[in-house]
N, C-alpha and C positions, 0 to 999 in steps of 0.2 A: 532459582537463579543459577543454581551451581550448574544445571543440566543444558541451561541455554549457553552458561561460559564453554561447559566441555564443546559442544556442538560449534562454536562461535571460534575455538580454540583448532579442531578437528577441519574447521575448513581454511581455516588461514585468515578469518575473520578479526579474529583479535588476539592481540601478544599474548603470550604465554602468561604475564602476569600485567593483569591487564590494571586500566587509569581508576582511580576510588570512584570519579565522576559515574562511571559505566557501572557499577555497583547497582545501583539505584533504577539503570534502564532494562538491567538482566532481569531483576526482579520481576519488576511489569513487567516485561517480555513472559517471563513464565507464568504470573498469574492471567495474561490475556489469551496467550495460546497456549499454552498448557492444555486446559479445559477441552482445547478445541482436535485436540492430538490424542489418539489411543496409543500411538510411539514414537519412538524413539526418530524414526522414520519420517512421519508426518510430521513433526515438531520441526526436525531441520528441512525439509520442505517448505516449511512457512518461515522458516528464517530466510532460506535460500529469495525468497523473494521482498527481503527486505533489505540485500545485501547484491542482489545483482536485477539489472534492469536495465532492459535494451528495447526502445521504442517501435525501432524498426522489424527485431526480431517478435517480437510480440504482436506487430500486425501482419507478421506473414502467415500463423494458423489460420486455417481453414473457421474452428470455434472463433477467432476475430472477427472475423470477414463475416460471421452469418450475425452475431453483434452488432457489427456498424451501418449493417444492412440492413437491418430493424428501422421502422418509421421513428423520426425522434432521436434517433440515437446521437447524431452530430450535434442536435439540438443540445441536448444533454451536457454535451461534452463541453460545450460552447461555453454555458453559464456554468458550467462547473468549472472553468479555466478562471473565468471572471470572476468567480466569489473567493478560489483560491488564489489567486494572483491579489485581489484587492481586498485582503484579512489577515487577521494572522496567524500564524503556525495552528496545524488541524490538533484538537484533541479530543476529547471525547463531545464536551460539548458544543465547541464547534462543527464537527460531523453532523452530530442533530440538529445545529441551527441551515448548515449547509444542505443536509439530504429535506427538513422544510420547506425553507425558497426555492428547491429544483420543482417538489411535490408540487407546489400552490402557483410555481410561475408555466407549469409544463404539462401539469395536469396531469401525472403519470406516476404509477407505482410499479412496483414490485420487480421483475428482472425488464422490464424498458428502462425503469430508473438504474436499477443498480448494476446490472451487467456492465454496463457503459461508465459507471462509476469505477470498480472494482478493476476492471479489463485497462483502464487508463491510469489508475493511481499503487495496486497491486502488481498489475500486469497479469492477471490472470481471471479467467470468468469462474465465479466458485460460488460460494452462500455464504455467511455472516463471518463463516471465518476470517475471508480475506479481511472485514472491515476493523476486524482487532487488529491486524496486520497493516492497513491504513494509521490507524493511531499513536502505530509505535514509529512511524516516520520522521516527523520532525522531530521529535525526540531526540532518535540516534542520529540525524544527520550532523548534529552540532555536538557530537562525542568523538574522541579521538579513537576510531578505531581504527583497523591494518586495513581495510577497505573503505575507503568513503562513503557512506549511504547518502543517496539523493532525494534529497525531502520531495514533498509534495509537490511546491512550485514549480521544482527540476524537472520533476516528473511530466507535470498537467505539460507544461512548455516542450519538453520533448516528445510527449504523443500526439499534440496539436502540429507539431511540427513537419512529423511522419505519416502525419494521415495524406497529406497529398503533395 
């Protein structure tokens, strides 16, 4: 935890000496991506995207654009607005029950489902990593940190937004 403060600290993410509440999210921040980081580097990269999030900038790559262009993919996005919008806060097992109902109503696996997941709620197209990085969202959204993190709902509503 102490390595997600310093990094969290280093970008201007959180006060110097930060709220006891955040204690408890830095943790889980480290024990989810952690794992998923050989450094120093990649860690705050996966933070970076739990801490900034721009809809519109995010559908201007080129990697979006060949995502959305996928058969299915607005499909996707569609009922993933709607399970997030009408649930509550995603965590682990909510993820599972929500990546479920996309599998069985959409009939699609593997990067049709989850690119269009990931690209919408991380903002970026990656592998399993992003979806620890999904989990820590609501979470931090309702912590007081120096930048505000925008949960999931914020999120699905602002790419749904920006798509056309």
């Amino acid at each position: 935890g102490e390595d997600v403060a310093a990094i969290l600290r280093d970008q201007g993410w959180l006060q110097a000496a930060f709220q006891p509440e955040c204690h408890a999210w830095l943790t889980t921040a480290a024990a989810l991506l952690g794992p998923q980081a050989p450094d120093r580097a990649t860690l705050a990269d996966l933070l970076r995207l739990i801490f900034h999030y721009d809809a519109r900038a995010i559908l201007q790559s080129e990697e979006s654009h060949a995502v959305m262009a996928r058969d299915g993919a607005r499909d996707v996005i569609r009922l993933l607005a709607n399970l997030v919008l009408d649930g509550p806060d995603i965590d682990s097992d909510r993820f599972k029950e929500i990546v479920t109902t996309l599998k069985a109503a959409l009939n699609c696996r593997g990067r049709e489902l989850f690119y269009p997941i990931r690209l919408s709620l991380a903002g970026r197209v990656g592998e399993g990593e992003l979806d620890r990085v999904i989990l820590l969202l609501d979470s931090a959204a309702v912590l007081p940190f120096r930048t505000p993190v925008k949960g999931t709902r914020r999120r699905v509503l602002e790419f749904c937004s920006a798509l056309d």
